[in-house]
N, C-alpha and C positions, 0 to 999 in steps of 0.2 A: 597549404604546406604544413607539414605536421612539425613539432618539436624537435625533432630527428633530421627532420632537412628529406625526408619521402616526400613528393606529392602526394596529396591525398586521393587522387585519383588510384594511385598503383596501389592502392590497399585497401583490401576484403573487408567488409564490413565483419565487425566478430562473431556473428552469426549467421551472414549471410550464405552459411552454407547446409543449413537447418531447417528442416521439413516437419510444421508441427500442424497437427489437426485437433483441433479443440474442439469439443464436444460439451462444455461449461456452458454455465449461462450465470449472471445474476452479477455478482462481486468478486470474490477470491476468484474462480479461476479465468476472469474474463483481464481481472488486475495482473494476475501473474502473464496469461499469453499477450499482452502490450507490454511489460518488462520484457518479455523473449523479443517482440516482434520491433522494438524500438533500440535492439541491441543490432536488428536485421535478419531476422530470422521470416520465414515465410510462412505466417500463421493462414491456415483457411478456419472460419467462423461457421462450423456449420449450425443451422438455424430453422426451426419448422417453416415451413412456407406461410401458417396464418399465423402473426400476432411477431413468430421469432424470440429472441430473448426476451422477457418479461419486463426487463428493466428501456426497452424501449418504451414502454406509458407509462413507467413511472415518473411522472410528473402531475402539475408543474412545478417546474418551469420547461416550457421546452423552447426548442431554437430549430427552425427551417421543420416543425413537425415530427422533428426527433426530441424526445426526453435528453435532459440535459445529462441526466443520472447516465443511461447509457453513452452519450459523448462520451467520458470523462475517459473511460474504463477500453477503448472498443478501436483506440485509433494503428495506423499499421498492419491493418487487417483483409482479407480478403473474407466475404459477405457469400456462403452458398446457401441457396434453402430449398431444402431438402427433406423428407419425408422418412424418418426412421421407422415408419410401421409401412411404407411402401418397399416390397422387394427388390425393387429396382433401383431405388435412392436407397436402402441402405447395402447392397452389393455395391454401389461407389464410393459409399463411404467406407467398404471396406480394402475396397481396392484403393483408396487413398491412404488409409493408414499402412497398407502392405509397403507403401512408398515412402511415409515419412520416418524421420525418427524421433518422436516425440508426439505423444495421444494425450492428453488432459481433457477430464471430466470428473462430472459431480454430481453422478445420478442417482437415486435414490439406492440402498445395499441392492443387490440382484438384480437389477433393470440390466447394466452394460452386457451381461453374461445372458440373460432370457435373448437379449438382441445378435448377440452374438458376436458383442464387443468386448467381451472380459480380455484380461489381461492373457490370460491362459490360452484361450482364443484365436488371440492376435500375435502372440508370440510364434505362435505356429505359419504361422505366415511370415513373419520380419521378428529373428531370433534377437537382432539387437536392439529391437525398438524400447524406450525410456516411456514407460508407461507411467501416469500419475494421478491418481484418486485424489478429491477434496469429499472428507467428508462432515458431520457436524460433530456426532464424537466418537469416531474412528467404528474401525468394521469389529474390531476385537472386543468392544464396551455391549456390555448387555442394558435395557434390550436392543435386540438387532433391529440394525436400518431407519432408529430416531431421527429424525430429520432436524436440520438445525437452520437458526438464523443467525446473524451477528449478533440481534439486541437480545436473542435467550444467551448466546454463548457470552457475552458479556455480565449478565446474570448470572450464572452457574460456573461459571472463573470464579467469584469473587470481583473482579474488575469494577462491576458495579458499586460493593457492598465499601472500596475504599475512593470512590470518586461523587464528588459533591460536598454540598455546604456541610460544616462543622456538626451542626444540630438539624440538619435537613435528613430529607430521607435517599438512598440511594441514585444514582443518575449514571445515566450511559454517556460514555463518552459524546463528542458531538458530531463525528462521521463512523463511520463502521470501522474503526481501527482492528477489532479483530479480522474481521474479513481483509482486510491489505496484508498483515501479518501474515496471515494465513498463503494469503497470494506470493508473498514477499519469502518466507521457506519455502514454498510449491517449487517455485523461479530457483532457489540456491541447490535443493535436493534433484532437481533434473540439469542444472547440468554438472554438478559431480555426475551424476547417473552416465551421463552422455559423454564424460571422459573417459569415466570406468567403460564403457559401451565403444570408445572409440581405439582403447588401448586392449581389447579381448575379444568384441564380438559380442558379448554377453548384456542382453539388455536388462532393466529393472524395473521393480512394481515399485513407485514412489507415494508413499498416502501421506497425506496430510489433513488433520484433523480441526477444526473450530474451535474444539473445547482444547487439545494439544498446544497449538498456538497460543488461543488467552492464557493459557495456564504459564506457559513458556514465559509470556509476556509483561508476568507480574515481577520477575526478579529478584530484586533486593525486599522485598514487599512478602514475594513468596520464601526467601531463604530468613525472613527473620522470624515466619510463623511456619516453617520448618524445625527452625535452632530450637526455638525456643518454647513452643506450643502454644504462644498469647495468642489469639485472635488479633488481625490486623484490624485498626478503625479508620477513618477517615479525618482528616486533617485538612478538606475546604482546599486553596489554594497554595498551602503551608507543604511543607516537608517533613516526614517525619524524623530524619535523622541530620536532617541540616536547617537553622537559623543563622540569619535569614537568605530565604532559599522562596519569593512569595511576594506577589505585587502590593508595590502600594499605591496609592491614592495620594496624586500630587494636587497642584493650586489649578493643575487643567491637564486633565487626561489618568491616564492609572501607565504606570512602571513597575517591570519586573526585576527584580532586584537578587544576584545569586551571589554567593560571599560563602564557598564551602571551606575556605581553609585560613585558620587565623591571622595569615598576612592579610590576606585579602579586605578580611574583616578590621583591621586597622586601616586599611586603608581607606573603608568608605569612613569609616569613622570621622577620618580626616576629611573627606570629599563632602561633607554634609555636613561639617564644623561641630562637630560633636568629637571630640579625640580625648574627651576625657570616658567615655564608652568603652575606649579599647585599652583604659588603664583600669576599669570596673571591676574587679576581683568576680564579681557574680559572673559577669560575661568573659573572665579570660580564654576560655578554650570553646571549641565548638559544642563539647558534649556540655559542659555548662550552660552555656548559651540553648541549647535544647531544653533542658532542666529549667531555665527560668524565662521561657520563649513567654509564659505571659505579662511578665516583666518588662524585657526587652521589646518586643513588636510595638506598646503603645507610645515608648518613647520612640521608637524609627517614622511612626506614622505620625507624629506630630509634626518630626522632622523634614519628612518628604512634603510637607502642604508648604514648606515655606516656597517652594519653584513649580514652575513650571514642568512637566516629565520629559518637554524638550531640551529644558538646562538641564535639570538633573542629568540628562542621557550626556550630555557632550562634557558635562563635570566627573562623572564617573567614567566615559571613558578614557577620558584625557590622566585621572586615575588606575589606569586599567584592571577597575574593575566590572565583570561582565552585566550588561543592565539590557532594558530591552524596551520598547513603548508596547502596550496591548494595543493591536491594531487592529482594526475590521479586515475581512478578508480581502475585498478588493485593493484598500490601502497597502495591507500585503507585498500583494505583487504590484503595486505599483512601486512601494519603497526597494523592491527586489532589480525591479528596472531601473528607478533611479540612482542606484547602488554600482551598474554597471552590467548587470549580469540580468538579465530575464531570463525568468521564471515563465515562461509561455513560449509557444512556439502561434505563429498564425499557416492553416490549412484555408485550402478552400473545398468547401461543402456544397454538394448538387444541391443543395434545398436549401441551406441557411446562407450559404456565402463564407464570406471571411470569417473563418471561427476561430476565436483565440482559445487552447489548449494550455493547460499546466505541463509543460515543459518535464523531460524527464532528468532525477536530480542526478542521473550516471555521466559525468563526463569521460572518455577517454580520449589522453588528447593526442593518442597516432590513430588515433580510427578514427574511416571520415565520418563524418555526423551525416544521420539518416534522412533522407529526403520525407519528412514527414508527410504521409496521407489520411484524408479524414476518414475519422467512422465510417465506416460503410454502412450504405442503404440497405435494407432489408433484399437480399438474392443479388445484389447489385451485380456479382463474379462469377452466378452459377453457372452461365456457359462458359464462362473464361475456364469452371477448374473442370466440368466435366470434358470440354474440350482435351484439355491437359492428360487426362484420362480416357481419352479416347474414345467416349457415348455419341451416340450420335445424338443431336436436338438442333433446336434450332435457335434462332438470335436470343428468343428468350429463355432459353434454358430449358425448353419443354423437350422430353425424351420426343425422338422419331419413332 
């Protein structure tokens, strides 16, 4: 039963009415069509017959013989594998895009178009179809058709040059945050596309780029070495425009500790028996307290050894001020579960079994929640979609 007092039965999943064929492979665009497909949209995965997405061996770790790397990314999906330099698999795959509305790929500049998948193409066939490029620094950036990965587009953002220790040398994040970003606008610009497309007729070329996204992604970071023209540096675990905004190091475990607004900041003051801090003329205001951050940080870190970072956490919240424990990942979603709410969903997998998945963070709570399926096996549904399309073959997807 939904909010509204609907059964959840009498309502359309919010995209279950959404025909998308994805032609990606790797990260961004395989993250973006599980955002589509776990909203309920009907992604086919199409996938070379040897080897398929790449990010199937990348491991270890793997689980039931599939890389873990591909789980993660792949769930909600329909599995065909298909041969795009065979004439015959790629006329399906063309007569599948005529059918959907929505094509996402990430093929190197001029590959879609030699194959005879461009956007131009295929518009010719389905005027409305929401067409979407990933590429690594867009089609318009000279030179043409650079190929990109997360860890160079993290390099050449800048993203690297302000993540990491204080006096260390650069560091990339610790999962491919570009590449989800990237996935993450892919997923927001198709479906504007696909309103626009459902209120005219008129479909759209949607590109999104590697180096656009990190760039997008720096922010406040980006708009201060805009204003200003300083080169951004690195600041380790610290903030550059907020003290204290940066974990410390309690009597057992490390605490993250945010305090952006001068109430706040009295009030840990108080919460860590230090309140004569936030009568400190050096530290009254935030932009002071920035100013004299080497000051202030060794008396906070003195302060934090006196507890535990499990008291500190339930002293400060009970303060409300926002605090956090550094948790290992698995801890994570464990504290996520015990919290009330999981952060996983459990599928069952033909080869691993029971797999527990990261859960997706979209709730909407008058639509029914998706009958989650696992990653698909490499070809697992090619007869299921050439059937759909009408070829003839046989149980295992082999043309007649």
């Amino acid at each position: 039963m939904t909010q509204s007092g609907i059964p959840s039965s009498a309502l359309p999943k919010a995209l279950g009415h959404i025909r998308v064929l994805d032609l990606s492979r790797v990260l961004a665009g395989p993250y973006c069509t599980m955002l589509l497909a776990d909203l309920g949209a009907d992604v086919i995965k199409v996938e070379h017959p040897v080897g398929g997405d790449e990010t199937r061996s990348w491991g270890p770790p793997f689980a039931g013989g599939e890389a873990t790397y591909y789980l993660s990314v792949n769930r909600n999906k329909r599995s065909a594998a298909l041969d795009l330099k065979d004439e015959d698999d790629l006329a399906a795959v063309r007569r599948r895009a005529e059918g959907s509305h929505v094509v996402i790929e990430n093929f190197r500049q001029g590959t879609a178009e030699r194959l005879g998948l461009g956007y131009e193409q295929l518009r010719e066939l389905n005027p409305a179809l929401v067409y979407c490029s990933i590429t690594g620094f867009g089609s318009a950036r000279a030179p043409e058709g650079r190929p990109g990965y997360d860890f160079v587009a993290q390099a050449e953002t800048g993203l690297m040059s302000v993540t990491g220790p204080l006096d260390g040398e650069p560091s990339k994040v610790g999962v491919a945050l570009v590449d989800v970003l990237c996935g993450l606008h892919a997923a927001v610009g198709i479906l504007a596309a696909l309103r626009r497309a459902e209120q005219t007729g008129v479909g759209e070329h949607v590109e999104v780029s590697l180096i656009d996204a990190g760039l997008a992604s720096l922010v406040n970071v980006a708009q201060g070495v805009l204003a200003t023209g300083e080169e951004a540096r690195r600041y380790g675990n610290a903030h550059p425009s907020i003290v204290p905004y940066e974990p410390f190091e309690t009597r057992e475990g490390w605490l993250a500790v945010a305090a952006p607004n001068d109430g706040l900041w009295r009030r840990l003051c108080e919460a860590i028996e230090r309140p004569e801090l936030a009568d400190d003329a050096r530290f009254a205001t935030n932009e002071l307290r920035v100013r004299a951050r080497e000051e202030l940080v060794p008396l906070l870190t003195e302060a934090f050894r006196a507890r535990t970072a499990d008291e500190w956490l339930e002293l400060l919240e009970a303060a409300g001020v926002s605090a956090g424990k550094v948790r290992g990942v698995g801890e994570a979603f464990d504290a996520a579960e015990a919290a009330g709410d999981p952060a996983t969903v459990e599928v069952e997998h033909p080869t691993a079994g029971t797999l527990r998945l990261a859960r997706s963070p979209i709730r909407l709570h008058e639509t029914p929640d998706s009958r989650d399926s696992a990653p698909p096996l490499l070809g697992e549904h090619t007869a299921e979609v050439l059937r759909e399309l009408g070829i003839p073959h046989d149980e295992n997807g082999e043309k007649i």
